[in-house]
Steps between C-alpha positions, in 0.01 A plus 500: 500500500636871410521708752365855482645792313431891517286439216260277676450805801173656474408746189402855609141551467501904416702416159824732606831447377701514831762317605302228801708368757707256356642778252305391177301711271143329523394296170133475365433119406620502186823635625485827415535847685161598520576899440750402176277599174499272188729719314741440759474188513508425126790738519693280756417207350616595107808612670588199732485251198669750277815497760464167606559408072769734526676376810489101345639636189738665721646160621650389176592946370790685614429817656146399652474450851270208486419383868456879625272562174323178620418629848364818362273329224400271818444789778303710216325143441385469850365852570182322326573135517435349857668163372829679316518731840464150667837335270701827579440512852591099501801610298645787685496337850832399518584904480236612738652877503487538099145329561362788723675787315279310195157540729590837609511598146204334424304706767616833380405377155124443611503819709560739210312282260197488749 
């Protein structure tokens, strides 16, 4: 049996975007930030596949740096993807500081968006 994660804490009710009390930006069902608006998230989500392309090519070219223009397609990815937010949060745990400097970025990005 899995134990429980932030994600599995409560939603707010009221439908803000502030951090609760495990740090986390609360999520709407469908994993999204309830205050992002569907140009944004069309927006993110052109852009997050459009450097995550770039960042495999970026393996195999010179001059691409193709893990860091992985982790951006993949952080843009899960601004509206619960289950990519999910992958990076499995994948940066080994670097927990890089991992909250990642989240704390996130949460200014939904408080000027919102």
């Amino acid at each position: 049996m899995r134990e429980p994660t932030d994600r599995d804490a409560p939603k707010s009710s009221d439908g803000d975007s502030t951090p609760d009390a495990a740090g986390s930006t609360p999520r709407t069902e469908s994993g999204q930030d309830p205050n992002l608006s569907l140009g944004w998230r069309i927006f993110f989500l052109i852009s997050g596949w459009i450097l995550l392309l770039i960042g495999i090519a970026g393996l195999a070219l010179p001059g691409i740096q193709g893990i860091l223009t992985i982790l951006l397609g993949l952080a843009l990815l899960g601004l509206v993807s619960n289950l990519v937010h999910g992958l990076l949060e499995r994948l940066m745990k080994p670097w927990p500081r890089a991992w909250n400097r990642m989240e704390e970025l996130r949460r200014k990005i939904f408080e000027k968006l919102s």
